[in-house]
C-alpha positions as CSV (number, residue, x, y, z in Angstrom):
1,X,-23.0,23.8,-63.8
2,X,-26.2,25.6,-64.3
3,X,-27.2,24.9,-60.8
4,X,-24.2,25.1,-59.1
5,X,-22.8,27.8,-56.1
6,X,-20.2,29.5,-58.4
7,X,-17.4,28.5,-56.0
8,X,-17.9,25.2,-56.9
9,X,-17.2,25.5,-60.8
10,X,-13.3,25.5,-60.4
11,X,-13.5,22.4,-58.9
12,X,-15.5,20.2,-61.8
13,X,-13.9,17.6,-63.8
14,X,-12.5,19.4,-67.1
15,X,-12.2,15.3,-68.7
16,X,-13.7,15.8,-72.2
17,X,-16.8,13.1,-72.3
18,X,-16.7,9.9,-74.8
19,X,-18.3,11.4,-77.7
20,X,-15.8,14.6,-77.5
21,X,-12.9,12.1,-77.2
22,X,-14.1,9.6,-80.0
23,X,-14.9,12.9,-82.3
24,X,-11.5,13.8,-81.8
25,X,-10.0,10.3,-82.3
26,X,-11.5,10.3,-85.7
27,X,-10.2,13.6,-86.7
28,X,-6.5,13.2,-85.7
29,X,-6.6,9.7,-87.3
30,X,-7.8,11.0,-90.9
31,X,-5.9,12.4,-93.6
32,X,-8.9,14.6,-94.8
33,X,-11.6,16.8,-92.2
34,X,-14.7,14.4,-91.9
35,X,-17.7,16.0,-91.0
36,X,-18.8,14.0,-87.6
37,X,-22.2,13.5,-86.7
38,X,-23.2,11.5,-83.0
39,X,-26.6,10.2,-82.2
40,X,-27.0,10.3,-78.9
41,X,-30.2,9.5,-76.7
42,X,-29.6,12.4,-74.1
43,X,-30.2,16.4,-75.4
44,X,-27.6,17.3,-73.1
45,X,-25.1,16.2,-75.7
46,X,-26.2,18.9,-78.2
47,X,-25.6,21.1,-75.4
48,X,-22.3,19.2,-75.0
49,X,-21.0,20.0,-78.3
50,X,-21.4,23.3,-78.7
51,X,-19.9,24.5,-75.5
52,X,-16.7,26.5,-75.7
53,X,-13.9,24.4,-73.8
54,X,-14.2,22.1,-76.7
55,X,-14.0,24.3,-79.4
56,X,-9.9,25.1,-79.0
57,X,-9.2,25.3,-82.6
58,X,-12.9,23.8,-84.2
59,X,-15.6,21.8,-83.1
60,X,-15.0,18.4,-82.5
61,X,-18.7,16.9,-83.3
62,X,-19.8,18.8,-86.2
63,X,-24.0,17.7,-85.5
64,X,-26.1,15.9,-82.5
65,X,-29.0,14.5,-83.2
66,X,-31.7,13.3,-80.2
67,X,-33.0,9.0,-81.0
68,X,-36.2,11.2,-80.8
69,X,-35.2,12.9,-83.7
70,X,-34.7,10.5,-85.7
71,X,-38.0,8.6,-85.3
């Protein structure tokens, strides 16, 4: 998206990725508001998280954390 000719924007996917739809699975399928945390071994997903298509009513994963991170 970054690089992209701005005509061609309209056009991406707008499919939420596997860690926005498991995030969201786990929130519609508990009776309290877990906080949700993904480890993920791309930083892109931290940038993934915080963008604002997914954040309709709140956040879907609440933290990201790199595998380099964690070492």
């Amino acid at each position: 998206e970054k690089v992209a000719p701005p005509e061609v924007i309209p056009h991406m996917s707008k499919v939420k990725s596997p860690q926005q739809i498991m995030a969201s699975l786990i929130r519609d399928r508990t009776a309290y508001n877990p906080y949700i945390m993904a480890i993920m071994p791309c930083f892109d997903k931290k940038l993934e998280a915080i963008r604002f298509e997914y954040a309709e009513k709140q956040k879907e994963v609440d933290l990201v954390l790199g595998t380099k991170e964690i070492s």
